[in-house]
N, C-alpha and C positions, 0 to 999 in steps of 0.2 A: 504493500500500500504506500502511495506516498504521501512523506512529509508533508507537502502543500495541502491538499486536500483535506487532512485530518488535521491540519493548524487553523487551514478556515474555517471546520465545522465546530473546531473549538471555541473560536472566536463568537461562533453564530448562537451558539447553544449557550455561552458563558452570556452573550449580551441576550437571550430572550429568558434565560433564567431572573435575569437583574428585573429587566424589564416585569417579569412575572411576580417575583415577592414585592417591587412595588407599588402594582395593584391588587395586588391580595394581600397586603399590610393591612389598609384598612377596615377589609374585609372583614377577615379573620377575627377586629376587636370586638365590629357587629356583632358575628354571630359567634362567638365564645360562648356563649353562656347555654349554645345550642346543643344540649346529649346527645352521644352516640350511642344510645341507647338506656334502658333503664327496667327494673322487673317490676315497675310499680304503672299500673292502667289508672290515668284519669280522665273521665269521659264527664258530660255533660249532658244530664239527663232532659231535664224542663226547665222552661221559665215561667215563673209564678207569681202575678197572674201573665197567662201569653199575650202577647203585643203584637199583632203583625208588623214586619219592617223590622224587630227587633230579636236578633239572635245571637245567640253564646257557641262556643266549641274551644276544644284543647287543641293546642299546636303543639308542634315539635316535639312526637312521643309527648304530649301532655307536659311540657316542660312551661308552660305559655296558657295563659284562658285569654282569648278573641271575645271582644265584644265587638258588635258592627249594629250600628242605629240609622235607621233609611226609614225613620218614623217620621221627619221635621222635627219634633220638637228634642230637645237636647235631654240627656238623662244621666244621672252621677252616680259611679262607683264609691260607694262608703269603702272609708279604711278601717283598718283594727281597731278602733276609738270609735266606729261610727261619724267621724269627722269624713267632710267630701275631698274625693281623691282624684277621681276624674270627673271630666265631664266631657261627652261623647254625643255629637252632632251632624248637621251637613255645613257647619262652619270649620269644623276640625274637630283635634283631642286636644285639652286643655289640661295639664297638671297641677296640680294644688303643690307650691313651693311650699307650705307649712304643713303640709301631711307627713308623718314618719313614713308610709307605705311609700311616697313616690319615690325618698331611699333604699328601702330595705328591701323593695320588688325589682331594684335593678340587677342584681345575680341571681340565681337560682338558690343560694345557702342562704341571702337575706344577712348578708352579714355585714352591709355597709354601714361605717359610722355614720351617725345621723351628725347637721349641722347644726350649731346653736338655735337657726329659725326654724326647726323644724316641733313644732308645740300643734298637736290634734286640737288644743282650744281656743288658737287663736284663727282671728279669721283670714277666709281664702285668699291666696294671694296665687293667680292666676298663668299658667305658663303655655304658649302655644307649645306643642311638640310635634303637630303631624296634623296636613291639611283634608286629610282623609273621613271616611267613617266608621273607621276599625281603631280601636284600642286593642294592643298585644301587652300583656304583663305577666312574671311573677307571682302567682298569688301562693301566700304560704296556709293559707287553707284550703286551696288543692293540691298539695305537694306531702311528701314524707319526707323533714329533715332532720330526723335523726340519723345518726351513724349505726346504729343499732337497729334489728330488725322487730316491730311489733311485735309485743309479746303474744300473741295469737297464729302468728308466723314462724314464731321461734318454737314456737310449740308443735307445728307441722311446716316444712318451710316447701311442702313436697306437695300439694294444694291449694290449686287458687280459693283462693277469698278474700272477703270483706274487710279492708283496714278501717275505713269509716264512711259513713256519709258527709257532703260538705256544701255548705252555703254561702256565698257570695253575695250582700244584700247593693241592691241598685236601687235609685229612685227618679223618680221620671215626674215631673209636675206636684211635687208633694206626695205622692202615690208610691208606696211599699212594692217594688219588687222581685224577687229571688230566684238567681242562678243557683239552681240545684245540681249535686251533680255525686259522685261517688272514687273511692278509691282504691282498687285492688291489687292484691299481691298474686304476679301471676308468675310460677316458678321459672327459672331460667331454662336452656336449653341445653343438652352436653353439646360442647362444644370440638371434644376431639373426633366426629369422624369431618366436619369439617376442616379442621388442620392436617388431620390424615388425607382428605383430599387435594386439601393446596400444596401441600408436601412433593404430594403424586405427579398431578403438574406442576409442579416446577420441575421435577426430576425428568420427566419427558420433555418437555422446552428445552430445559436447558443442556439433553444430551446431545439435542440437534448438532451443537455447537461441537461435538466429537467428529462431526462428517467431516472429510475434506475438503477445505474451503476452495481450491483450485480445482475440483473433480465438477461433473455434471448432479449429480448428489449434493456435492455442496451448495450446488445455487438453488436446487429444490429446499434444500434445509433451511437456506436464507429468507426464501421466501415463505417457507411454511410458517418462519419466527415471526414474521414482519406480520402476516396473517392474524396469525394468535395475538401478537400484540395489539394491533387495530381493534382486533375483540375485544379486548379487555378497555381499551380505549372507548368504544359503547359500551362498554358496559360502566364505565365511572360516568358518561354523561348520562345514562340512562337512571343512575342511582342520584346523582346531582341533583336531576328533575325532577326525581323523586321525593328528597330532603326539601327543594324548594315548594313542591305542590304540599307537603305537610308541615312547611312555616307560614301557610295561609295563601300562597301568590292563587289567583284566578285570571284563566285567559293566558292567553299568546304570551301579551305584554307583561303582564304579573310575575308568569312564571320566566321572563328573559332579567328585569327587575330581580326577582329573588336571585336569579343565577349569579348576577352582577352582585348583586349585595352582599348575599352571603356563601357562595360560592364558586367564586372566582377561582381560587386556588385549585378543587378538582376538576373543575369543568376543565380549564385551562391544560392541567395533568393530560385531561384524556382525551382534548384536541390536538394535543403534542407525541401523544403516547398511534395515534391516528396516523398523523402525518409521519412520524417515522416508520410505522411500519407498512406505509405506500411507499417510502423511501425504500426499505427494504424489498418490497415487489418488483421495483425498479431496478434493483439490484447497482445503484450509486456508489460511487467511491466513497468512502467513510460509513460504510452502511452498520458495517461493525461495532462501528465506535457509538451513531446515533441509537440502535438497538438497545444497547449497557446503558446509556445516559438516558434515554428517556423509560427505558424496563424499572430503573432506580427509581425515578420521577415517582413514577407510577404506584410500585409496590410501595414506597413512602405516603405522598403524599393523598394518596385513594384508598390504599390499600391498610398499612399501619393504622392510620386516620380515621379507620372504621372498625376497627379488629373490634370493639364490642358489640358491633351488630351480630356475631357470632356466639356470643355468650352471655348476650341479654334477650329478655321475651318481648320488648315494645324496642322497639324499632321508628327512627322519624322519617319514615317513607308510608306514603297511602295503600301500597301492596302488601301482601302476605309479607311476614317477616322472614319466610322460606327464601320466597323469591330473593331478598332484597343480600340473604346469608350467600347464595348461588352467587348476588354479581361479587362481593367483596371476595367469596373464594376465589372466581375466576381470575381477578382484578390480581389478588396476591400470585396467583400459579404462573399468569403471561408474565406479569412484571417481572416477578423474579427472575424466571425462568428464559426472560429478553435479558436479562445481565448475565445471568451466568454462562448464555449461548453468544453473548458479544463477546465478551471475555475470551473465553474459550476459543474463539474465533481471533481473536485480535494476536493471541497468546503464539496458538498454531503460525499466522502471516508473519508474527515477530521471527520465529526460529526460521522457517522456511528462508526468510532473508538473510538470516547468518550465515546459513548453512547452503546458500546461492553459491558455486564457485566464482570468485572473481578474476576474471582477465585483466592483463596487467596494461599498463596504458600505451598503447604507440608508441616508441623514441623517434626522435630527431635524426635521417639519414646521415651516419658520421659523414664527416667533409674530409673530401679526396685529399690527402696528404701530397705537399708540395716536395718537388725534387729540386 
């Protein structure tokens, strides 16, 4: 392989990585607070009394309770004091800067220090935060945050059940009323035949890389890597869209918005993880080298990045949590398995050069010696 070639895809890959952490720097602050999973289900049963225009539901594996108000008139979430916390309209979302909740709901542990102005009894003091008519929050009466598993749970941890029932009180024009909703504990999932299986493929990916890369075999190998990788490359934007359709996005736009918002970083991985293994179909000079670097990409930033959708029961995708265990396996067995077959390959084309005989260079025809 030559030097030039693999200096420029260095060059290319080193500036689209830069370029890639910093648009998904900010990303990533966004959506932090988002689990990759979790063994605890909170759903959203009623609202009481029902309002047309006015609906509730959990996002993000239940990490998030949605309020969206398409009633006209505006209606306010009470905080833990019963003091007003939001207030949710066709004008926007409003926060209350002297409610404790508008602190303690911005992580999922609720564990921010509050400010000195943050007093439930004094009055509202008003904060635009989103021109929408959806409120996303925190609420730690639909959450479990202890570190400790219910004692009802700890007593069988091997059947789902009931941890509690839970209320969220709302008021709309003076008028009482109540996001109900429940929280269960739903056992986790073994998770070793799934590692047994990404284990399997990667060991098949990455023996490709044993073919000989100058043989007609070897360009089938090349090409079968580059394949498998594209695969997994749909299958990290497929699980993407997934995570963003279950942080609430609706429509085309919503869900291009969530991608951008809070998932720039694997979308990105597995538009990269795509394009290189078209690269490899192609059979490109540095095909090698793009296979390792973006297989790494990949199994890191898609693949690690989700490893507890495999050994938790709720999952923040709208599909079966089955489905969602298949892409992350597939996603870990290409990826890897695109490294250890670039490698492999790259390893092979190293020695093969060594072990090239070399011809020694031309001399200079001696000059006729003078008599």
């Amino acid at each position: 392989m030559s030097r030039v070639p693999l200096r420029r895809a260095g060059v290319v890959v080193t500036a689209a990585l830069a370029a890639l952490l910093a648009l998904a720097a900010p990303a990533a602050a966004h959506g932090a607070d988002a689990p990759a999973g979790t063994d605890y289900r909170a759903e959203v049963t009623s609202l009481s009394p029902a309002r047309p225009g006015l609906t509730a539901r959990m996002v993000e594996a239940g990490a998030r309770l949605e309020l969206t108000n398409r009633t006209g008139p505006e209606v306010e979430v009470l905080g833990y004091s019963g003091e007003p916390y939001l207030r949710v309209g066709p004008g926007g979302v409003y926060e209350n800067t002297r409610s404790p909740a508008t602190y303690l709901n911005r992580t999922i542990t609720g564990d921010t220090q509050l400010p000195p102005q943050a007093d439930p009894a004094a009055a509202p003091s008003w904060r635009r935060v989103s021109d929408g008519p959806s409120a996303r929050w925190h609420d730690q009466r639909t959450l479990w945050l202890e570190s400790d598993l219910p004692p009802q749970v700890t007593a069988d941890p091997t059947r789902e059940q009931r941890v509690r029932d839970w209320v969220v009180p709302v008021r709309a024009g003076g008028e009482p009323i109540e996001v109900r909703g429940t929280l269960d504990w739903v056992p986790p999932p073994d998770p070793y035949p799934w590692w047994a299986a990404a284990t399997l493929g990667f060991l098949l990916v990455g023996a490709a890389g044993l073919v000989p890369g100058g043989s007609a075999a070897g360009g089938r190998a090349l090409r079968g890597v580059g394949a498998l990788l594209a695969l997994g490359g749909l299958a990290t934007v497929a699980l993407s869209v997934g995570r963003a359709l279950d942080a609430g996005a609706e429509g085309v736009g919503g869900v291009l918005l969530g991608l951008v918002g809070g998932q720039t970083w694997p979308l990105l991985t597995g538009l990269g993880a795509l394009a290189a293994g078209g690269y490899a179909l192609a059979r490109r000079e540095a095909a090698d080298f793009t296979l390792a670097l973006a297989g790494a990409c990949l199994a890191l930033f898609a693949g690690v990045a989700n490893l507890a959708v495999l050994s938790r029961s709720v999952v923040p995708v709208l599909w079966p949590a089955s489905l969602a265990r298949v892409l992350v396996t597939l996603i870990l067995a290409t990826g890897a398995g695109a490294v250890a077959a670039g490698l492999l390959r790259l390893h092979a084309a190293s020695r093969a050069a060594r072990q090239a005989p070399r011809h020694p260079r031309p001399t200079a025809a001696a000059a006729p010696a003078r008599h």
